[in-house]
VEXDREN-2710 file (C-alpha; in Angstrom, 1 decimal):
% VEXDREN-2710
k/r/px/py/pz
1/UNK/108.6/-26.6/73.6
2/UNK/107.9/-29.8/75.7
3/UNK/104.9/-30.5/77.1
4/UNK/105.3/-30.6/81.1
5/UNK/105.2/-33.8/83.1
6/UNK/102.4/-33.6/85.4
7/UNK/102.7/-35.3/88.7
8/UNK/99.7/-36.1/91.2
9/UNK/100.5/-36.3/95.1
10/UNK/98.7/-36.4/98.2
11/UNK/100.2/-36.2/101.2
12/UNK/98.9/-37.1/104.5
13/UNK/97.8/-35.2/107.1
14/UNK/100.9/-33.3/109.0
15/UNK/103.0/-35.0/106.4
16/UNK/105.6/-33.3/104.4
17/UNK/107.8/-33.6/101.2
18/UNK/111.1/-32.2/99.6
19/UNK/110.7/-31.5/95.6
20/UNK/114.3/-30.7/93.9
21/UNK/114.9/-29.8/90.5
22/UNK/118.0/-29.6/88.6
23/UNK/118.8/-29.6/84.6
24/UNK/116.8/-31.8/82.3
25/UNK/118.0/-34.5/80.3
26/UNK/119.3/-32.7/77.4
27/UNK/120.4/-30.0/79.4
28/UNK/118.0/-27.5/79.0
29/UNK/116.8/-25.2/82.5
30/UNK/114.2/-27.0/84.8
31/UNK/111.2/-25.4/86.2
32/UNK/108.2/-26.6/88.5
33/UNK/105.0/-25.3/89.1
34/UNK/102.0/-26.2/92.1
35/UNK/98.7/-26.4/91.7
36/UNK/96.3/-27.0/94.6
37/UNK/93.0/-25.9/95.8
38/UNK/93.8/-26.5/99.5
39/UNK/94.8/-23.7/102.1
40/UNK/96.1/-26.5/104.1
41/UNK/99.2/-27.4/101.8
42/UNK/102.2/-24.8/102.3
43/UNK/104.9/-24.1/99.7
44/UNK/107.9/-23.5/101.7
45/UNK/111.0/-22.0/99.0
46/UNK/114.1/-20.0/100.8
47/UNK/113.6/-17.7/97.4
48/UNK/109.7/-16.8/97.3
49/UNK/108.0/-15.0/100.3
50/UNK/104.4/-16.0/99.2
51/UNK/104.2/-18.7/96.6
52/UNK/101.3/-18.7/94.9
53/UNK/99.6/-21.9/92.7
54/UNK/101.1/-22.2/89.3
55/UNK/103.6/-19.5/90.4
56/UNK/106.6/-21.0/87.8
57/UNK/109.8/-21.5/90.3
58/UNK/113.2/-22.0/88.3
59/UNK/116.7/-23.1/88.8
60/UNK/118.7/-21.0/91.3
61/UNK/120.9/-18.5/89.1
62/UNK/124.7/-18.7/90.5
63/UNK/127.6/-17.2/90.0
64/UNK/129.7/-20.5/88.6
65/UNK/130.8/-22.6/86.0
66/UNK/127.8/-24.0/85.5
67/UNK/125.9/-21.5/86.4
68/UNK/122.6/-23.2/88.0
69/UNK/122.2/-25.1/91.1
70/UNK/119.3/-27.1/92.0
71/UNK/116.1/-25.9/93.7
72/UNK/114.5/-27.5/96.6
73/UNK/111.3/-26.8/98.1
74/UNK/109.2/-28.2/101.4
75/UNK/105.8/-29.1/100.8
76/UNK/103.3/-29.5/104.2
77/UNK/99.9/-30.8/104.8
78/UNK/99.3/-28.7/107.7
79/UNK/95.6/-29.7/107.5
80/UNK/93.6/-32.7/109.3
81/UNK/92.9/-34.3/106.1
82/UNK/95.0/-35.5/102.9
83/UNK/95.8/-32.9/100.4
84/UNK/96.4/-33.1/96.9
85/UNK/98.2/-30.9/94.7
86/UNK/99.7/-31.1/91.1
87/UNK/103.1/-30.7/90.1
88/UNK/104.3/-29.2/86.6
89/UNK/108.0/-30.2/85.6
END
C-alpha cells in the first residue's frame, strides 16, 4: 500500500476551494481525507451529511463502463481568520 500524499492549505478568510479526485496513475481507486482543527472550515460533499476530519471519502460508485466517476468537494473558511487543514490523497 502507498503511502498518502499529504497536502497543506490555508485558505483565507470567506475563501473557498473545489478538491476532485478521480483514478490514480496506475489506475487504482482514489480517496481523500481532511484533517483540521478549525470549526470555521466546512466540508461541503453532495454524498456525506456530516463530514467529519479524517472521515476517508472515495470515488463515486456508478452504474457504467468504468464504473467510477470523480468526486468533488467544496471546502469554506467561513471564519474571520485563515484556516488550515490537511489533505490525504
Amino acid at each position: 500500500m502507498a503511502t498518502p500524499e499529504l497536502v497543506k492549505t490555508t485558505l483565507p478568510p470567506g475563501q473557498a476551494c473545489w478538491i476532485t479526485i478521480n483514478r490514480t496513475d496506475d489506475g487504482s481507486y482514489g480517496t481523500m481525507a481532511f484533517s483540521m482543527n478549525d470549526t470555521s472550515l466546512l466540508i461541503f460533499d453532495s454524498s456525506v451529511n456530516d463530514y467529519e476530519p479524517n472521515q476517508t471519502l472515495g470515488l463515486v460508485e456508478v452504474d457504467s463502463y468504468e464504473g467510477w466517476e470523480p468526486r468533488s468537494v467544496f471546502v469554506a473558511n467561513t471564519g474571520p481568520a485563515p484556516s488550515t487543514f490537511v489533505v490525504a490523497f
